[in-house]
N, C-alpha and C positions, 0 to 999 in steps of 0.2 A: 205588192203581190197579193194574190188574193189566199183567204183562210183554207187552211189543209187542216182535217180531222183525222184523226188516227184511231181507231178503237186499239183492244187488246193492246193499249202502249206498255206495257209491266209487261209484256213478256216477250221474249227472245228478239221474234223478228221485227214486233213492233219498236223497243228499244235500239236496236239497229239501225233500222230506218229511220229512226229519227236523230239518230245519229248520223248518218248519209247523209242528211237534211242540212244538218248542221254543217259539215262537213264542205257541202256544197254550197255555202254562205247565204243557204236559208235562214232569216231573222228569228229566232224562236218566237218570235212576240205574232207573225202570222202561222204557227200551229198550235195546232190545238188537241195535247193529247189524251185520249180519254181511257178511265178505268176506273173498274167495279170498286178497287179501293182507294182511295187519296193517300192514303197512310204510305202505299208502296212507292210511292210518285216524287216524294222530298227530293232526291235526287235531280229528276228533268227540272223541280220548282230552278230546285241551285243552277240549272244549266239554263233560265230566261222562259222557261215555258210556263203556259197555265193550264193545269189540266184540268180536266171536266170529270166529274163524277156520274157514270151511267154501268146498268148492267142488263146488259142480254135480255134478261128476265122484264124489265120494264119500259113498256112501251115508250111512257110518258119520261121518264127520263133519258133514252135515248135520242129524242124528237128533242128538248133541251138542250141538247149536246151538242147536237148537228146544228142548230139556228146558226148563220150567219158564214158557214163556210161553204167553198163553193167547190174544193173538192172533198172527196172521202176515201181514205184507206181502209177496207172494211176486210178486217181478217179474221178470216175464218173461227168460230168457237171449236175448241176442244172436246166437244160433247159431239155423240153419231148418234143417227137414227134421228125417231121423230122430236126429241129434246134439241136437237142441232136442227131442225127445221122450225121448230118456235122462234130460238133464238134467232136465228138468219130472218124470218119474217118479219120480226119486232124491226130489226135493224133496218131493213129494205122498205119498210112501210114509215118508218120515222124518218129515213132519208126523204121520202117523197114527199111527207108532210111538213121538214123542215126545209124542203127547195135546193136543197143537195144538189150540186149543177151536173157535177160526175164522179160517179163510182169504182176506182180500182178493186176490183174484187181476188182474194186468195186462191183460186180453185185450184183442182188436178187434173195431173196431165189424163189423157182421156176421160173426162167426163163422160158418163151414163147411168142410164137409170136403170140399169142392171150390171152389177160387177162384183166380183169375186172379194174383193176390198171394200172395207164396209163402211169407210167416207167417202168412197165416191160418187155416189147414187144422190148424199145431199148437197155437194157441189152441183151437181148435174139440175137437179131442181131449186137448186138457189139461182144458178146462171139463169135457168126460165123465170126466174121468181124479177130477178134486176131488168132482163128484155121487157117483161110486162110494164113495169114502171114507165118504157120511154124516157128516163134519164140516158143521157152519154155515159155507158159502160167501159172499160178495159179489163181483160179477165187474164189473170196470171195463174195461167195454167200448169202451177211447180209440181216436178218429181220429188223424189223423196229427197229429204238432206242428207248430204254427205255424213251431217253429225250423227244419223242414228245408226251410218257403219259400224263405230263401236260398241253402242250398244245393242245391237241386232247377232252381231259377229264378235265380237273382241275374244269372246272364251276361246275362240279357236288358237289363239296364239297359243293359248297356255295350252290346252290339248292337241295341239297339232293337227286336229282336223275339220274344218265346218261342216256342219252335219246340217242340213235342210231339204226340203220340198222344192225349190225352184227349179229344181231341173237346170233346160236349157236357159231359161228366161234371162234377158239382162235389163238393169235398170240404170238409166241416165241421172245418177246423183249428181247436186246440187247444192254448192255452200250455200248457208243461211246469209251469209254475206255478201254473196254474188246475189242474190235476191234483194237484198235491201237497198244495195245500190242500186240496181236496176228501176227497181219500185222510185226511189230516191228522184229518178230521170224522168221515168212517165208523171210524176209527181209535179215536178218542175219545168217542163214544156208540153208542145201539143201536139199535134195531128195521130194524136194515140184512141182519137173516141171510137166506140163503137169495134173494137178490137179483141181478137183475142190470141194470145203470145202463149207457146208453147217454151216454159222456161223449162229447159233440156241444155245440154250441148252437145253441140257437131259433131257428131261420128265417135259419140263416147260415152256408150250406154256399157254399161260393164257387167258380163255374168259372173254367174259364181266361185265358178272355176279363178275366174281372172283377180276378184275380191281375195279368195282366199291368198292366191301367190301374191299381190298387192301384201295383205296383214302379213307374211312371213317374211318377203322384202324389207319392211316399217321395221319388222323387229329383230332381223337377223337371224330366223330360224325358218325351212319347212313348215308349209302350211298347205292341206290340200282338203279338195271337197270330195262330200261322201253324200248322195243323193239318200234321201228316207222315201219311206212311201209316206201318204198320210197319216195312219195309222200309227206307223212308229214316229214320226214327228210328233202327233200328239202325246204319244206317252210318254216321249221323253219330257216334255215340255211337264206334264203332270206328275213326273217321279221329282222336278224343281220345286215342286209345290208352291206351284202357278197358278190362281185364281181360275176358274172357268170361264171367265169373260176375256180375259188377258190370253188364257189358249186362244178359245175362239180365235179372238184377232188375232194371234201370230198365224195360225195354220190359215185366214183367209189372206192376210197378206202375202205368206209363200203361196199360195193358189193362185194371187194375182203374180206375182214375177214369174211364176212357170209357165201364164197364160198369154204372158208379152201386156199387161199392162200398164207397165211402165219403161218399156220399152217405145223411146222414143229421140231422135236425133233433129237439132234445131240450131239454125245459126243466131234463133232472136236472140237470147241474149247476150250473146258477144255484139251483136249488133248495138243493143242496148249500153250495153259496158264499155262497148269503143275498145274492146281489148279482152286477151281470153281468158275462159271463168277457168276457176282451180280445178285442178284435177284431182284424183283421188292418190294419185302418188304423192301427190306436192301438201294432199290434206293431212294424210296419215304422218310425213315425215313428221310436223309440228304438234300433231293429236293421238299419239299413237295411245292404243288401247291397253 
């Protein structure tokens, strides 16, 4: 089998995934997982893998990275704005330079170069950035994770009410692990090039209303929503004594679910999965907040 790279493997999805890998009696000894520190990596060493040392920030040690595999799982940096477009450029131009055969890229669901959500504009221009290349793309275009229900919402149980912005809006969450498996399959067979997969599920985008009764079902109490304007979303968020940049993004993330941009329904990945992804009922009963 041919060599499979992984950047960001030290964190969440990438760890998952290559447990997926594994899983699917991928030989550790054809991946290759990479990350800014090796210190973090002892663990994948013990589980057969060799990881490569590279970071975002360096060109030339990305391009080192990538030599000799043929695909690449390239997920997304943590960083918005024009610092998350450094880094994605570093990565996409070392792909090209290292002969990277094809690129699985992280993105979000609706991609564009204007949106209320403040990483999706550099997804949008990362996608244009891997089409320029001419390498065989596949773009995972994932909703939010299911995981960051409780941290988004979880206070609600204990107050009994979710107080947010989104309005009407619903959003098609998505376990971290229904992703890696998924990722896991495009990884290990083909006719996936040149694609782009809207990872959502079928007919189960969920508003806020439906979230709230969701947390209070998990917990056994009453839970309901209370719609904010702006304005009072942010002060609330700033009577938390919430950094200014951390507001920002929450009040631009509820502007996007009030605006339907994560509002999206898709059979890909059950299709991918061979079987249906978790729900939010079936997430919370084992995660409750």
């Amino acid at each position: 089998m041919t060599h499979i790279a992984v950047t960001g493997a030290t964190g969440n999805l990438g760890r998952a995934t290559l447990q997926s890998l594994l899983d699917s009696n991928v030989s550790p000894a054809t991946v290759v997982p990479i990350a800014r520190d090796l210190s973090k990596t002892s663990d994948l060493s013990g589980r057969g893998f060799s990881p490569r040392q590279a970071d975002y920030t360096d060109l030339a040690s990305l391009e080192a990275a990538f030599r000799g595999t043929e695909k690449l799982l390239f997920i997304s940096t943590s960083a918005v704005g024009e610092e998350r477009m450094v880094h994605h450029r570093n990565v996409v131009t070392a792909a090209k330079r290292a002969g990277v055969g094809h690129i699985i890229y992280t993105s979000v669901v609706k991609p564009a170069a204007t949106a209320n959500f403040s990483a999706t504009p550099g997804h949008f221009h990362t996608e244009e950035l891997i089409r320029e290349t001419g390498i065989p793309y596949t773009f995972f275009r994932n909703n939010l994770y299911l995981e960051l229900v409780p941290m988004l919402f979880g206070s609600a149980v204990q107050t009994g009410t979710l107080t947010h912005i989104g309005g009407n809006g619903r959003v098609g969450f998505v376990a971290r692990q229904d992703i890696a498996e998924a990722l896991a399959v495009v990884l290990t067979s083909g006719k996936h090039e040149n694609r782009a997969y809207p990872i959502s599920v079928k007919g189960r985008a969920y508003s806020l209303p439906e979230i709230a009764t969701a947390l209070g079902q998990a917990a056994g109490k009453p839970v309901v929503y209370q719609d904010l304007s702006v304005n009072e979303f942010r002060k609330m968020l700033e009577s938390f004594g919430l950094p200014a940049p951390l507001v920002d993004f929450s009040v631009g993330l509820g502007e996007a679910i009030r605006a339907g941009e994560f509002e999206e329904s898709s059979p890909q990945l059950e299709t991918l999965l061979g079987r249906a992804p978790l729900t939010l009922q079936q997430f919370l009963a084992t995660a409750r907040p």
